[in-house]
C-alpha positions, 0 to 999 in steps of 0.5 A: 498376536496378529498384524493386520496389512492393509492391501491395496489393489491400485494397479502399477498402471494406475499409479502411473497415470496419477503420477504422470498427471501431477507431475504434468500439474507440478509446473502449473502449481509452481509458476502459480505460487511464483506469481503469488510471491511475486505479487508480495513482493511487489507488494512490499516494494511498493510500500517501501518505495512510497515511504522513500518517496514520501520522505523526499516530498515530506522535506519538499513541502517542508521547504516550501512552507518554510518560505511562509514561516510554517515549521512543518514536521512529520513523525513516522507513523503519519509517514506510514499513514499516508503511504498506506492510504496511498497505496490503498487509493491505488489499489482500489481506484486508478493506480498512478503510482506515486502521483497518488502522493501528491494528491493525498499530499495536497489534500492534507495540507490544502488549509495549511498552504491556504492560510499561510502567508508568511505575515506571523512568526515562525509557527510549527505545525506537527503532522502526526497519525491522527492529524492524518486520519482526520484530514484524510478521512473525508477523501476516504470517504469520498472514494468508497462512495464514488464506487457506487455512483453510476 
């Protein structure tokens, strides 16, 4: 039985030049993948602090309406919502950071605020995912059409 050796006639010169040549491209690649894990980790951050944010503004504007008789609750996943769609509006239009939750915070309770007025009992309003994407859908919209208006 014979055994075939593959041989290859690369020369030690030649080895040398490609291992300099990655070893020159060794920083490049690792500083590429540092801004990579950067950018998701920021990423990340941002999403959490706009959550950490929103749960303060959430009790405010929960405060605020209570002058008016208005229960206002929240559940988690409209929280999550309104972060995502924050983060979003951020990231494909002007990025004012957390402003932006002010914004999308008085868009979602402009009909609340507006017909409040403190005249009726106490009445509870549940804020929830679809309570969210049916108010909001509108500024969504809205936004991905001014991206083709001259």
């Amino acid at each position: 039985m014979a055994i075939k050796f593959q041989y290859n006639k690369t020369s030690l010169g030649e080895l040398g030049k490609q291992l300099k040549m990655r070893q020159k491209a060794l920083p490049t690649i690792k500083s590429k993948e540092s801004a990579l894990r950067s950018e998701v980790k920021k990423a990340k951050d941002t999403a959490q602090d706009f959550q950490r944010q929103l749960d303060a503004l959430t009790a405010q504007y929960g405060k605020l309406l209570g002058v008016d008789n208005i229960d206002l609750q929240f559940t988690e996943d409209a929280i999550e919502e309104i972060a995502t769609i924050s983060e979003d509006m951020n990231a494909t239009s002007e990025d004012i950071g957390a402003r932006r939750l002010h914004t999308v915070m008085e868009y979602l309770l402009e009909d609340i605020s507006f017909n409040a007025g403190g005249d009726y009992p106490t009445v509870t309003v549940k804020i929830d995912k679809k309570y969210v994407d049916e108010h909001l859908d509108k500024m969504i919209r809205d936004r991905d059409l001014k991206k083709y208006v001259l």
